[in-house]
C-alpha positions in Angstrom: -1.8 89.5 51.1 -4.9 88.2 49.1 -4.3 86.2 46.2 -7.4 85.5 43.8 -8.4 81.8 43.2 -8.1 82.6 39.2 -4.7 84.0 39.6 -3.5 80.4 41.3 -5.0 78.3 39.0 -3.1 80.8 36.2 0.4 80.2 37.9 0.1 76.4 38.0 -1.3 76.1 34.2 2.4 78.3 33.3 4.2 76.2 35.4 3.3 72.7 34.1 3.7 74.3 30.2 7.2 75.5 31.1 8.0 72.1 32.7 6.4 70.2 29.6 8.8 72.4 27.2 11.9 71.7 29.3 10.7 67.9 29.0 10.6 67.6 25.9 14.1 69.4 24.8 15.3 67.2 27.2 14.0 64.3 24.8 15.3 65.6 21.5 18.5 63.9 20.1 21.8 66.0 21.3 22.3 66.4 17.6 19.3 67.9 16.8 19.2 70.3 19.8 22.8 71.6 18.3 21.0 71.6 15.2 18.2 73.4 16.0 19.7 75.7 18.3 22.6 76.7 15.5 21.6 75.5 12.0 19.8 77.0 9.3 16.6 75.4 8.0 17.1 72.1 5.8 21.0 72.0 6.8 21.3 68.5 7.3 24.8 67.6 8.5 25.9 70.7 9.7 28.3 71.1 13.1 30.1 73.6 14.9 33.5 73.1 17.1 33.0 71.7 20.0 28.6 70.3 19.2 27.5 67.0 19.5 27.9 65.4 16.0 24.9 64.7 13.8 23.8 60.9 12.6 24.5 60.3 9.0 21.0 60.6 6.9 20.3 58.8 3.5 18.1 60.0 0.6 14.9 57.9 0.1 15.4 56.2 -3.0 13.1 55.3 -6.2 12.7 50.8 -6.0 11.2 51.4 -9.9 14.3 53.6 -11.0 16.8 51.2 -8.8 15.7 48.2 -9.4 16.5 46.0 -12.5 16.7 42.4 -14.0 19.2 39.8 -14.1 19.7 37.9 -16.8 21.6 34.3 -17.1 22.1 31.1 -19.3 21.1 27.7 -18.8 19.8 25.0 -21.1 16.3 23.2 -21.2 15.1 20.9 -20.0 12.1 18.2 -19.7 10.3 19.1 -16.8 8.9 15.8 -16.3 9.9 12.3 -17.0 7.0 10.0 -16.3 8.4 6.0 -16.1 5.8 3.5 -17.3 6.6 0.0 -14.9 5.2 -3.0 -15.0 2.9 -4.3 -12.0 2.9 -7.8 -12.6 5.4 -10.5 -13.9 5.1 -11.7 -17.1 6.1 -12.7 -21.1 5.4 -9.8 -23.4 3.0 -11.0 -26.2 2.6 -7.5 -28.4 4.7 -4.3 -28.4 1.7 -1.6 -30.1 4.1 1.5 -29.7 7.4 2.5 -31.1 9.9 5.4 -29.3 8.8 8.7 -30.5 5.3 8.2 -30.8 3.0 10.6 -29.0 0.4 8.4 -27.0 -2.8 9.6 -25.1 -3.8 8.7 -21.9 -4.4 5.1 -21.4 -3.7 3.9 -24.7 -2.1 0.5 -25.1 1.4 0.1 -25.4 2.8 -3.7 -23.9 0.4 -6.5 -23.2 1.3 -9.7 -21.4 0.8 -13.3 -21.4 -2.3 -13.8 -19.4 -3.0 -17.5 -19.0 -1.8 -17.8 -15.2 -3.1 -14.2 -14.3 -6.5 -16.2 -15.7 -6.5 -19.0 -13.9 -5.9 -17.0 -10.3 -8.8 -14.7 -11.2 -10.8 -17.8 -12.0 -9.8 -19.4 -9.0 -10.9 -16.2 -7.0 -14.3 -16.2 -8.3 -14.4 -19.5 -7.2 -13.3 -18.3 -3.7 -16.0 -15.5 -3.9 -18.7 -17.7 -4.5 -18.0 -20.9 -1.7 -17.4 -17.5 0.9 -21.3 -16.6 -0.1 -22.4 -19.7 0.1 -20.9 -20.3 3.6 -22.5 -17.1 4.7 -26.1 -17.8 3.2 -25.9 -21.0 5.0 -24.5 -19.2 8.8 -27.4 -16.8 8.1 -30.6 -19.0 7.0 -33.1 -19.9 10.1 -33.0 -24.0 11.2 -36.0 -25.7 9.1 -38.7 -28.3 11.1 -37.4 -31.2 9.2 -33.8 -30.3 10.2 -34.9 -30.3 13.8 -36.9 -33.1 13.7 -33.9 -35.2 12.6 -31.9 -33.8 15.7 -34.2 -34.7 17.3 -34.1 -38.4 16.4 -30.6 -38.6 16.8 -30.3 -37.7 20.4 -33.2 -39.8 21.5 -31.4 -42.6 19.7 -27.9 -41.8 21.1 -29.5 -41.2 24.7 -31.5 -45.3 24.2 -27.8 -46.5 23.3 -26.4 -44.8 26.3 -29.4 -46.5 28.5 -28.4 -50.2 26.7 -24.6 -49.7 27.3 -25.0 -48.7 31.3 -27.1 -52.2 31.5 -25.2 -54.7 30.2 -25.9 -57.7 28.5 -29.0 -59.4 28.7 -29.1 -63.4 29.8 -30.3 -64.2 26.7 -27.0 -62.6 25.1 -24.6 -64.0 27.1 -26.3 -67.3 26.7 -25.8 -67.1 22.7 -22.5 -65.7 23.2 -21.6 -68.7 25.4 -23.7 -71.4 22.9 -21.9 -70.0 20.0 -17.9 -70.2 21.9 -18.7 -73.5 22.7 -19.6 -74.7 19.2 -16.9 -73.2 18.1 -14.0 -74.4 19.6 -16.0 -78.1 19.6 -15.1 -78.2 15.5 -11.7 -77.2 16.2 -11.5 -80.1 18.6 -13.5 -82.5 15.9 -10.8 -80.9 13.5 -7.9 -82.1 15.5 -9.0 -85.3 16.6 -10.1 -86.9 13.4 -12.8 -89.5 12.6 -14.1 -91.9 15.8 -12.9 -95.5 15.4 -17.6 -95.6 15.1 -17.4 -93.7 12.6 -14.3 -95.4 10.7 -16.1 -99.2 11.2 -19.2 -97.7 9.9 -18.1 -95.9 6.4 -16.0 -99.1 6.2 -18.8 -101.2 5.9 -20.5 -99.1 3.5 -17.4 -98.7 1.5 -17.4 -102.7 1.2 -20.7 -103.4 0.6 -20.4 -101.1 -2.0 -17.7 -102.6 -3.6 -19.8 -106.1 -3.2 -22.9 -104.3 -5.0 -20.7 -102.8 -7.9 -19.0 -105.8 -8.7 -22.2 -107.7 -8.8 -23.7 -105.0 -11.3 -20.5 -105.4 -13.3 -21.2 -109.7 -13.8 -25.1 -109.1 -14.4 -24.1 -106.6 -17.3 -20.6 -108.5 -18.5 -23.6 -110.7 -19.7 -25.4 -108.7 -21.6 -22.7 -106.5 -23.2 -22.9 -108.8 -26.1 -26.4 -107.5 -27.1 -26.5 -104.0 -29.0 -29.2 -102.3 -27.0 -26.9 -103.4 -23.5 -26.6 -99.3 -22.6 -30.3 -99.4 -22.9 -30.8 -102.1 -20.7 -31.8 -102.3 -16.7 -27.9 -103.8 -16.1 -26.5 -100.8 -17.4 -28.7 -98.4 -15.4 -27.4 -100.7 -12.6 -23.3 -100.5 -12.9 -24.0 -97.1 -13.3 -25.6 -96.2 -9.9 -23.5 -98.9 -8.4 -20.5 -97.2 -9.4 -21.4 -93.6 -7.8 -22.2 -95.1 -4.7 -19.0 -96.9 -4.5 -17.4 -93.0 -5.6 -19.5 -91.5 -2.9 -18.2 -94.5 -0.3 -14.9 -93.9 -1.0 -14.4 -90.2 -0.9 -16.0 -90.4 2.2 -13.5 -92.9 3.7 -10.6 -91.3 2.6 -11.8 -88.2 3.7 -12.4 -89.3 7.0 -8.9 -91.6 7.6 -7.0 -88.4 6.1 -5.5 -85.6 8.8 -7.5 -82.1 8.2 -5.9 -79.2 5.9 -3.7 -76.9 7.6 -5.8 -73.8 6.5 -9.3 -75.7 7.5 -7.9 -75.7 10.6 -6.9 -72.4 11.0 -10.2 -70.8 10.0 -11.7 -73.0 12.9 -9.5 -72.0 15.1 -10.1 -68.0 14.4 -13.6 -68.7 14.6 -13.5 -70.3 17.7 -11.0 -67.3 19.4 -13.6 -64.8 17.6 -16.8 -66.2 19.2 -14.7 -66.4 22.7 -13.8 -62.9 22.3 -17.5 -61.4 22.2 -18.2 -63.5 25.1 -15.5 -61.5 27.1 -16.5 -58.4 26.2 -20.3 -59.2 26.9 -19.7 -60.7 30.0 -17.1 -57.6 31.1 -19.8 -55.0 29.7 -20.1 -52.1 30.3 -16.7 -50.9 30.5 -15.9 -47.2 31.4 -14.7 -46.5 27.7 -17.6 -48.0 26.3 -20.2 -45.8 28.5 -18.0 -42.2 28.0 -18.4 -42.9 23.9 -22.2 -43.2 24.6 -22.2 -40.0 26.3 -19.8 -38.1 24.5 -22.5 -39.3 21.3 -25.3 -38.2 23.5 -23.3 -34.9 24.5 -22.6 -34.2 20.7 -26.3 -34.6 19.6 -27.5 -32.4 22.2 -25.5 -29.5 21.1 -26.0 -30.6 17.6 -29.8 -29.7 18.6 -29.2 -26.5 20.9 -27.7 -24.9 17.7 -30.7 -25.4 15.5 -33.0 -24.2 17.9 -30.7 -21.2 18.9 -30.4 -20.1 15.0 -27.9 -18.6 13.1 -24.8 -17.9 15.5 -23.2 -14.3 15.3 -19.7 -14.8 15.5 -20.0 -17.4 12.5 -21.8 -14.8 10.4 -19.6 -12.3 11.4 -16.7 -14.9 10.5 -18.4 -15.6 7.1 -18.3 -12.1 6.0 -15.1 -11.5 6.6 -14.3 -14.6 5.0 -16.5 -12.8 2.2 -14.4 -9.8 2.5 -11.0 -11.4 2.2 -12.5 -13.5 -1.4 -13.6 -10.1 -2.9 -10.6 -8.3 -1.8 -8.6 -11.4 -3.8 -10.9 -11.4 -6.8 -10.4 -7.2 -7.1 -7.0 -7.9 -7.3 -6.8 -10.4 -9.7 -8.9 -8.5 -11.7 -6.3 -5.4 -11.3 -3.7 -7.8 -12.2 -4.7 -9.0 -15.1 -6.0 -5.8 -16.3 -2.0 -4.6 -15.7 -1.0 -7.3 -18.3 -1.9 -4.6 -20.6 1.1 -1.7 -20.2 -0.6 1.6 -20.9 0.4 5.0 -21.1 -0.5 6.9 -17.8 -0.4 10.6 -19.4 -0.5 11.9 -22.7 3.0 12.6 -24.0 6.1 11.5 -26.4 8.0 7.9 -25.6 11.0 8.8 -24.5 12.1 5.4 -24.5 10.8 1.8 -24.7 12.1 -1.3 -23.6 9.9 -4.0 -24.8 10.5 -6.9 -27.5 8.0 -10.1 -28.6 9.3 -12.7 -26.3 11.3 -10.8 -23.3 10.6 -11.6 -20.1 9.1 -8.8 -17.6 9.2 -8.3 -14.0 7.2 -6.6 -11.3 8.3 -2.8 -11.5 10.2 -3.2 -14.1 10.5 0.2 -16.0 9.3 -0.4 -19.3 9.1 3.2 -21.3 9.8 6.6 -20.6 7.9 9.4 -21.3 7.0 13.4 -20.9 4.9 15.9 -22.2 7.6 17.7 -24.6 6.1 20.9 -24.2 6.2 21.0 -21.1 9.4 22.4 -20.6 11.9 24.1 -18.1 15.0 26.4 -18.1 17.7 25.7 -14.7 20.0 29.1 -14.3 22.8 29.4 -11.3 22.4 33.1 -9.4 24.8 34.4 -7.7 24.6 34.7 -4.0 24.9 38.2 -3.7 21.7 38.5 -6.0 19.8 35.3 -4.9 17.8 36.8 -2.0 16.5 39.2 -5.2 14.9 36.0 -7.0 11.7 34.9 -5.9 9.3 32.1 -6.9 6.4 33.6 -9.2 8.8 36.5 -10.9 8.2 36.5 -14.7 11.6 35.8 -17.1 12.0 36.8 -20.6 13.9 33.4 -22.4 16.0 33.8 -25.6 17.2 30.6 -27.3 20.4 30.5 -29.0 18.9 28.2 -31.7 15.6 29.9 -32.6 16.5 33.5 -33.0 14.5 36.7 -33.3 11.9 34.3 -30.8 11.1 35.6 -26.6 9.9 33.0 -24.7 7.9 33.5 -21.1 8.8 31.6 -18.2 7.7 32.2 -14.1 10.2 31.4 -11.3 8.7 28.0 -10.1 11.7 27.0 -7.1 15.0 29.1 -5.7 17.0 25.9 -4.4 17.4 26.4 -0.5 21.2 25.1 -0.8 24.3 26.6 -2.7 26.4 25.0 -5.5 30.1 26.2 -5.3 32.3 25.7 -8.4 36.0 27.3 -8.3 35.1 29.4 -5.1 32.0 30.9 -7.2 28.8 30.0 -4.9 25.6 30.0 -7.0 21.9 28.7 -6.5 20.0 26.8 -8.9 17.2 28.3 -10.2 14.4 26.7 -12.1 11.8 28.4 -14.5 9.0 27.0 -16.1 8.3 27.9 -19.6 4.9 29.2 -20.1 4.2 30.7 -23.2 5.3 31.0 -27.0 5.0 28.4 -29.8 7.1 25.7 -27.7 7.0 22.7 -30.7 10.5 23.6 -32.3 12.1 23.9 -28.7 13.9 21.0 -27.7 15.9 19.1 -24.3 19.3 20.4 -24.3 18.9 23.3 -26.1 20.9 26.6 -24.9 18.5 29.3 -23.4 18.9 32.6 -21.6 16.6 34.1 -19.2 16.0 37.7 -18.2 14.0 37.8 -14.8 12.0 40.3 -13.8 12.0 42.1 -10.4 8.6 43.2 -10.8 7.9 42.8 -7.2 10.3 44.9 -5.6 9.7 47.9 -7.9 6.0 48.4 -7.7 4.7 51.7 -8.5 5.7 54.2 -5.9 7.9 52.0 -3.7 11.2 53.5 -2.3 14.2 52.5 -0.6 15.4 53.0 2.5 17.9 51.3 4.9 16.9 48.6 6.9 19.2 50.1 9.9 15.9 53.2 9.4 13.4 51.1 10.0 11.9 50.9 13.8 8.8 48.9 15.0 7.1 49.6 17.9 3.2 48.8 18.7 3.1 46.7 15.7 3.7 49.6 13.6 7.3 50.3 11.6 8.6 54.1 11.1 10.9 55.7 9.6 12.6 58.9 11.1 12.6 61.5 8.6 14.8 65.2 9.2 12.2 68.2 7.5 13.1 71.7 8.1 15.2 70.7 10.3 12.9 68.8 12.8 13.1 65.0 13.5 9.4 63.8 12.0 8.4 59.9 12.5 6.5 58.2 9.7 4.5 55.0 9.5 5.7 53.1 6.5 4.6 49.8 5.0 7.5 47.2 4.3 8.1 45.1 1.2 10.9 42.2 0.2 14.6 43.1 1.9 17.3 44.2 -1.4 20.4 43.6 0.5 20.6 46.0 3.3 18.3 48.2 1.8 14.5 47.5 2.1 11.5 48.4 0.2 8.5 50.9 2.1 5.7 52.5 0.8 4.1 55.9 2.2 1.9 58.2 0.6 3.9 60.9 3.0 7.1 60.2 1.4 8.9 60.8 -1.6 12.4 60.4 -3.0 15.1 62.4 -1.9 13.9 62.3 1.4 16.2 62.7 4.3 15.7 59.6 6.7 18.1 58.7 9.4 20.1 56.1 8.8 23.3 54.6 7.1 24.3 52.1 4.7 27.8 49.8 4.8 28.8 50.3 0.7 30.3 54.0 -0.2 28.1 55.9 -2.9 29.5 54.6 -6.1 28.3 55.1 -9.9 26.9 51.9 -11.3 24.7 50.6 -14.0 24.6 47.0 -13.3 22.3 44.7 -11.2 19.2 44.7 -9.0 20.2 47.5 -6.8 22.7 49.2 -9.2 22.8 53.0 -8.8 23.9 55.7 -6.4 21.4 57.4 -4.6 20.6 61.0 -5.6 20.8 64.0 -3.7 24.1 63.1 -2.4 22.8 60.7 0.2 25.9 58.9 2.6 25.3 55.2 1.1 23.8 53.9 -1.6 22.5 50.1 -2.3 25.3 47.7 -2.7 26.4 47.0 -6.7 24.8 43.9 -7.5 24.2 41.0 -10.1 24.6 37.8 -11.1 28.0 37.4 -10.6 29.7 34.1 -12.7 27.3 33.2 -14.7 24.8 35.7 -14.9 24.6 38.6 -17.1 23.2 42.0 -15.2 21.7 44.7 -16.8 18.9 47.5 -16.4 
């Protein structure tokens, strides 16, 4: 039989449809099959005797109906303590401040004695100055003269060298030789005394005279009479007589009398002196002698090589650092002795001051305390069944007991990461910073509540749904909604977790919806806490009861 080509491709097209439809009831949940095959439209939970049963759905909930505040007491505090130390020892010479003043910014409120802080930043300068010179003089160019005088010196040390590797001229050693000889002849003259020659012959002038002077004495005995006898020609001769009989004597006795101890002792050193240089000019050159005329040579040629080479690099190099190290010294002198004077880093109230004329102050030593008084924050403890509801940045309402009929506004600034248990409550500590208000009448210590705001869970149109509803896939997170009795998947944006609830957003849901899913707390009635409230439309769970718990008041 002949079967069209258009009739084929008909069969096959009714085949694959029937096969996709089979597919896909296949797919479908067992409960919604049973659902769709026996409920009515928008029957939700519905079951017959022996049918698959159906998974529990949950309402969609309202976050800006649910959601609340928490409210809890605390009392406030400084937010900052700034503590003004001292960076150098010293004695304190002036106290300028008293506690309780407010200071600004760098104004004095200690000075120091400064007299040794003084003296090392004079002695730095001093430093600073010798380390420039040194550097202008590695760095300046070698001038003619400078050469010219190196010069000099090594043709002089190189002619010194030449005379030490000859030796000793003749006419050296002959002097040397002459002058030993003499020498130790006077120490021998010394010893040996006068020659029996030269005894006889100052004898005989030692007697004639006494012959001639006692003649001279007779010739004027004769005359003495006379009154002009000093005037007269026999006076003029006792007198000449007698000095030559002085002269004659000494001479004799000098002679005839051994010689001092000490005359001869200076003859003898003279003598051992003058042999001395004859030893050393007749053993000359020795090998000690010629390596210290080289070594002067050596020296004076290098001394030479380095002017005419110029300034060296490394000792520039090493000047400037020397340089470096002086100014880096002088600096911090400088910072030291400006630190004699204590002043206030910030602007603010002295909380304390511990400084008197006379006391002694060391390095680091804390000297005042002090904080901006208006700057001022609020610690609370939260419960741990509400913390994960407090974040940094919500806004808090603060009432203080002591300045009624007044609201306050503080911002969550820190949640602590780590619990505080007291009596088996568990609580975290959590900080706010006041911000706004007339803050000058509020004081340290004073007792404060604070009402935070959950203002970013319940943002306009958010809704809650269990966090057991939520499915990601692709990068995309859905929820899987029951309408008319079909199972309908929905792209939903996420928000912050509440518990095991979570917040979505999507402009294709609504609350009331029907989403599948379940919750671990019964539906209960409450008023209280963050996620207080039982979700309408009869829904299978509801958020869990919250709040502060302890120490926190909870409220809507």
């Amino acid at each position: 039989m002949y079967i069209s080509r258009k009739a084929i491709i008909w069969g096959l097209a009714l085949i694959i449809l029937l096969g996709s439809g089979y597919y896909i009831w296949q797919k479908q949940p067992a409960w919604l099959q049973n659902t769709l095959s026996t409920a009515s439209p928008g029957q939700t939970n519905a079951t017959e005797e022996g049918s698959l049963s159906a998974p529990s759905t949950v309402a969609l909930l309202s976050a800006d109906q649910i959601l609340s505040s928490v409210s809890a007491s605390g009392n406030i505090a400084l937010a900052n303590e700034i503590y003004v130390t001292a960076d150098v020892d010293g004695q304190v010479i002036d106290v300028y401040a008293s506690v309780g003043d407010n200071v600004q910014a760098g104004e004095a409120l200690v000075r120091l004695r400064t007299t040794d802080l003084e003296r090392t930043a004079k002695n730095a300068e001093l430093s600073v100055s010798a380390a420039k010179n040194q550097l202008t003089q590695a760095s300046e160019e070698t001038g003619a003269a400078e050469i010219a005088v190196a010069q000099a010196n090594l043709l002089e040390a190189q002619e010194n060298l030449a005379d030490v590797q000859a030796g000793p001229s003749d006419e050296e050693l002959a002097a040397a030789r002459s002058s030993a000889s003499a020498a130790w002849n006077n120490v021998s003259e010394l010893q040996a005394g006068a020659s029996q020659e030269e005894l006889t012959q100052l004898g005989a002038s030692l007697r004639k005279a006494e012959v001639t002077l006692a003649d001279a004495q007779r010739a004027y005995d004769q005359i003495a009479w006379q009154g002009n006898a000093g005037a007269s020609s026999q006076a003029s001769d006792l007198q000449t007589a007698t000095i030559e009989y002085e002269s004659a004597n000494a001479a004799y006795v000098e002679a005839t009398a051994p010689p001092a101890a000490s005359e001869l002792q200076s003859a003898l050193s003279s003598a051992q002196s003058a042999q001395a240089s004859l030893g050393e000019l007749e053993n000359s050159p020795t090998p000690a002698e010629i390596a210290a005329a080289q070594a002067q040579v050596t020296d004076a040629e290098s001394t030479l090589a380095d002017l005419l080479a110029g300034p060296d690099a490394a000792e520039i190099e090493s000047a400037r650092i020397s340089l470096e190290q002086a100014l880096l010294d002088l600096e911090a002198a400088y910072a030291n002795l400006d630190a004699a004077t204590i002043r206030a880093p910030v602007d603010g109230a002295l909380l304390t001051l511990d400084a008197i004329a006379g006391q002694k102050l060391s390095n680091n030593a804390t000297v005042a305390t002090m904080a901006d008084i208006t700057d001022l924050k609020l610690t609370i403890q939260v419960a741990e069944v509400d913390i994960a509801q407090v974040e940094v940045g919500q806004n808090a309402a603060i009432e203080i007991s002591a300045l009624t009929g007044q609201t306050f506004s503080g911002v969550v600034t820190s949640v602590a990461p780590a619990a505080e248990s007291d009596s088996s409550v568990v609580t975290y500590d959590v900080t706010i910073q006041l911000t706004a208000g007339d803050l000058t009448k509020v004081r340290p210590g004073m007792t404060a509540v604070a009402t935070i705001e959950n203002s970013s869970a319940a943002q306009e149109g958010a809704l809650l749904a269990p966090s057991n509803a939520l499915h990601s896939a692709g990068g995309q997170t859905t929820v899987t909604v029951v309408r008319n009795g079909a199972a309908v998947n929905v792209p939903v944006a996420t928000g912050s977790i509440q518990g095991e609830w979570t917040v979505i957003t999507s402009s294709d849901l609504q609350a009331g919806d029907l989403v599948v899913g379940s919750t671990t707390a019964p539906s209960s009635e409450s008023n209280s806490g963050f996620m207080g409230g039982r979700p309408p439309d009869g829904g299978l769970g509801g958020p869990p009861a919250g709040g502060m718990g302890g120490a926190s008041n909870r409220g809507n």
